[in-house]
C-alpha positions as CSV (number, residue, x, y, z in Angstrom):
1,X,24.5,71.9,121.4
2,X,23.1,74.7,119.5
3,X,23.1,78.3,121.0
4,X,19.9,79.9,118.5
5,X,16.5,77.9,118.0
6,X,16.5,76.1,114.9
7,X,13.5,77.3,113.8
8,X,15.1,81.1,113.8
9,X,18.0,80.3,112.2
10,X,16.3,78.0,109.3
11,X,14.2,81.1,109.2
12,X,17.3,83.7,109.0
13,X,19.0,81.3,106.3
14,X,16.2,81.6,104.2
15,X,16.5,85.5,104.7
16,X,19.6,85.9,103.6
17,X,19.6,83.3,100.9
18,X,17.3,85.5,99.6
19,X,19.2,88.9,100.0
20,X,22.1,87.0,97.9
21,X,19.9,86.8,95.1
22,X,19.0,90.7,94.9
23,X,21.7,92.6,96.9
24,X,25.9,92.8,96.4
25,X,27.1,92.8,99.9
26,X,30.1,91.3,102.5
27,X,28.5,88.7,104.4
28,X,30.3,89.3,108.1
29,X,29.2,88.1,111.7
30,X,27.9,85.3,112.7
31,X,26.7,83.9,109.4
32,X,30.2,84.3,107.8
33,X,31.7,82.3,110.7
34,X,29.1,79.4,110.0
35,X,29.9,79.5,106.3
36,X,33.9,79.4,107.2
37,X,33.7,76.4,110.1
38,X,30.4,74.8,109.6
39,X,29.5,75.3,113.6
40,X,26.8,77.6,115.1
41,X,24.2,79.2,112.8
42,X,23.1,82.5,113.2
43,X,19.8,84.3,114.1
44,X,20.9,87.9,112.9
45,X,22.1,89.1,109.5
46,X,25.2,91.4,109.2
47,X,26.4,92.6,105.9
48,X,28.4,95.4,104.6
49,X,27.0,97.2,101.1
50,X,28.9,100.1,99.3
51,X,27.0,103.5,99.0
52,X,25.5,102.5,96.0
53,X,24.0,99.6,97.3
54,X,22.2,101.3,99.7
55,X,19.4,102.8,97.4
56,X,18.8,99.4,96.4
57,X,17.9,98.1,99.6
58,X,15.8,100.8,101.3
59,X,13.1,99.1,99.0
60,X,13.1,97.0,101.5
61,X,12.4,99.4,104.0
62,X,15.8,99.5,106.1
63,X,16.1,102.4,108.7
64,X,19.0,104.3,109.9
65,X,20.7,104.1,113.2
66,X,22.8,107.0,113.7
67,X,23.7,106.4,117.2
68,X,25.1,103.0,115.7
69,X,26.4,104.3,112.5
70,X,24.2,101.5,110.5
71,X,21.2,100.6,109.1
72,X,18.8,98.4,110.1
73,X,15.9,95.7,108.8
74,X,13.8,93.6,110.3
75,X,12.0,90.7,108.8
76,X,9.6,88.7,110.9
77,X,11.9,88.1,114.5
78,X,15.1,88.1,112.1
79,X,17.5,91.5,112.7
80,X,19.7,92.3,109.8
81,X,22.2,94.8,110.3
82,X,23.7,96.7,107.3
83,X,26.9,98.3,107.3
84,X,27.6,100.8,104.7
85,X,31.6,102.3,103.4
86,X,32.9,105.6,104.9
87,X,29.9,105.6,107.6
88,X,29.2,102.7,109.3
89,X,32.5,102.0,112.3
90,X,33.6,98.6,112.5
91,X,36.6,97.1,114.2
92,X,38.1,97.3,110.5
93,X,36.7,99.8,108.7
94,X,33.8,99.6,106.6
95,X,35.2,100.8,103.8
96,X,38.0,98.3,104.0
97,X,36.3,95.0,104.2
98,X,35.9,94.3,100.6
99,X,39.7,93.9,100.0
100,X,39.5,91.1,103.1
101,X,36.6,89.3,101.4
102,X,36.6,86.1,99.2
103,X,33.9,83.5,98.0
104,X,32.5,80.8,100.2
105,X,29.3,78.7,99.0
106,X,27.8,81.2,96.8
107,X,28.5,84.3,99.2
108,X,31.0,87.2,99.6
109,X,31.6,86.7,103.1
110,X,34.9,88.2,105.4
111,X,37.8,86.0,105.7
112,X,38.7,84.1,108.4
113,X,41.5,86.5,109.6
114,X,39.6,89.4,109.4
115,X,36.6,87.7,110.2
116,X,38.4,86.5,113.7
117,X,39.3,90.4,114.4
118,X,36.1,91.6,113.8
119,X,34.1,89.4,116.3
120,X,37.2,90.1,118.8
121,X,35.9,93.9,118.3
122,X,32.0,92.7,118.8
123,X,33.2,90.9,121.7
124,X,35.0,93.3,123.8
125,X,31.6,95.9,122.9
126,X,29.0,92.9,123.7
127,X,31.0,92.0,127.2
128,X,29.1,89.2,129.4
129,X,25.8,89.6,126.9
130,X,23.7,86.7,125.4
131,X,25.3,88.2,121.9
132,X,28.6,88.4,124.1
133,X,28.6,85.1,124.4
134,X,27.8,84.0,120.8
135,X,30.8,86.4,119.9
136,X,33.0,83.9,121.9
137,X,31.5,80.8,120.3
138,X,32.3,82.3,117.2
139,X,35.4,83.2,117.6
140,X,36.4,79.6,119.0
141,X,34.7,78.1,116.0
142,X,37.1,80.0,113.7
143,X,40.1,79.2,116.2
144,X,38.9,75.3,116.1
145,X,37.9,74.8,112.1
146,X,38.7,77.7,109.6
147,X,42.4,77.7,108.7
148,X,43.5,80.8,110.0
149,X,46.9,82.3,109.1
150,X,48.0,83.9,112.5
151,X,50.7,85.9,110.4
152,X,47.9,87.4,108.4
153,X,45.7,87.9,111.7
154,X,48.6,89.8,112.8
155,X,49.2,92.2,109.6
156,X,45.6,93.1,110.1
157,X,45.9,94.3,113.7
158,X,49.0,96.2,113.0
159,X,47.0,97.9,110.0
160,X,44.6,99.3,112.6
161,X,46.4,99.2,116.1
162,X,44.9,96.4,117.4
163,X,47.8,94.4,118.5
164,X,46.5,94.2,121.9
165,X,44.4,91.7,120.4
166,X,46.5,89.5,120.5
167,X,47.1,89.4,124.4
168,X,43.4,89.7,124.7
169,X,42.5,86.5,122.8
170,X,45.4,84.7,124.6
171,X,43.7,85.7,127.9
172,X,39.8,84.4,126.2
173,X,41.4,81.1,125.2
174,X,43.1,80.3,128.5
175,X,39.3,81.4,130.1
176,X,37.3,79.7,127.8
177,X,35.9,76.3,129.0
178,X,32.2,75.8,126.9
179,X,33.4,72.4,125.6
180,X,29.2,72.2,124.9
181,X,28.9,73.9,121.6
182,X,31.6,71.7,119.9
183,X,32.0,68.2,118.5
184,X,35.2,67.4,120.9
185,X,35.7,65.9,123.8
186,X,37.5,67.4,126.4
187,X,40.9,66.2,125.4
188,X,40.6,67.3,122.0
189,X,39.2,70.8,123.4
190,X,42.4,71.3,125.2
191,X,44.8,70.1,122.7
192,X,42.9,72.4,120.4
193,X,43.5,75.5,122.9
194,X,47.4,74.5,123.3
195,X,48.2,74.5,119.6
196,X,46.3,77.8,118.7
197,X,48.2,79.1,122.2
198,X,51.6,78.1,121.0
199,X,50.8,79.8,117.8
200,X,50.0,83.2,119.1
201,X,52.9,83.1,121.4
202,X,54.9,83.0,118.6
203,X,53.6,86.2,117.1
C-alpha cells in the first residue's frame, strides 16, 4: 500500500532528479529512506546544502523560515525543505551530516544509521500527524531493509545525547502494528520486529 499519491511522488522524483543535476546537497528524509530500502516514496524534498550552496539555489526562489531555522521552495504541490550548516537545527546537526553521508544511485544521501536517528527526531516533533506517521513508516522501512549497524546507531546518539533513543524506538517497535505498507505477511512482520528487538536490547 502506498502512503503518498503516485502521481505526487512521480512528480517530486522528477524534482529532485532535477536538483541533483544543478545543486551539491545531502539528500535526507523521506527520499533518502526510499533510496536506502526501496519502500515508500516521498512527496517532500529535504536536503542539507553548505553556506555556499545557498547562493546557488535562491535562483530558484527559495525563502527563509526563521521560526524553523530553514529554507524553503515550492514547486507545483511539491515542498522541498533546505537545510543549511551552522543554521538550520536538526536532530544531528546540520553542520555534521556530511561526515554521515555516502553515495546511493547517483545521490549523496544520509546513511542509514544516521538516517534512522534523524526520522526518530522528526518523529517525536511530528507526534500523531499525517507526516507523523510517514516518520514511523520510514523508520520501519530502514529497521526492515537497510542494513543498519545498531553499534554505529548507538555511537551516534551518544555523540549528541540521544541515548534515550534507544528506549524510545524499543517502545515504537513493540506499538507498531501497520503490517499494510510492507511486502510481509504477518509472521514475517513479527519475526522482523523480534530480531531488530533483540538487537537493541543488546545495546
Amino acid at each position: 500500500m502506498e502512503f503518498w499519491n503516485s502521481l505526487l511522488t512521480e512528480k517530486s522524483w522528477e524534482i529532485l532528479q532535477d536538483l541533483r543535476k544543478r545543486y551539491s546537497f545531502v539528500l535526507i528524509g523521506g527520499w533518502a529512506a526510499y533510496l536506502w530500502t526501496r519502500q515508500q516514496k516521498s512527496k517532500d524534498i529535504d536536503i542539507v546544502i553548505e553556506i555556499k550552496e545557498l547562493e546557488n539555489l535562491k535562483q530558484d526562489g527559495i525563502s527563509k523560515n526563521d521560526n524553523s531555522k530553514k529554507y524553503e521552495m515550492k514547486k507545483d504541490e511539491i515542498d522541498i525543505d533546505i537545510y543549511v550548516s551552522y543554521y538550520s537545527k536538526l536532530t544531528i546537526p546540520s553542520e555534521d551530516i556530511k561526515k554521515y553521508s555516502s553515495n546511493v544511485e547517483g545521490f549523496k544521501a544520509v546513511i542509514p544509521e544516521a538516517l534512522l536517528v534523524l526520522k526518530q527526531g522528526a518523529e517525536v516533533d511530528r507526534g500523531n500527524s499525517v507526516k507523523g506517521e510517514k516518520d514511523r513508516i520510514d523508520i520501519f522501512s530502514l529497521l526492515f531493509f537497510s542494513h543498519i549497524n545498531f553499534k554505529k546507531y548507538k555511537e551516534i546518539l551518544k555523540t549528541y545525547g540521544l541515548e534515550d533513543y534507544i528506549n524510545r524506538l524499543i517502545s515504537l517497535i513493540r506499538n507498531f502494528k501497520e503490517v499494510n505498507y510492507f511486502p510481509l505477511n504477518l509472521r514475517e512482520f513479527k519475526q522482523k520486529k523480534e530480531k531488530i528487538l533483540g538487537e537493541l536490547k543488546k545495546l
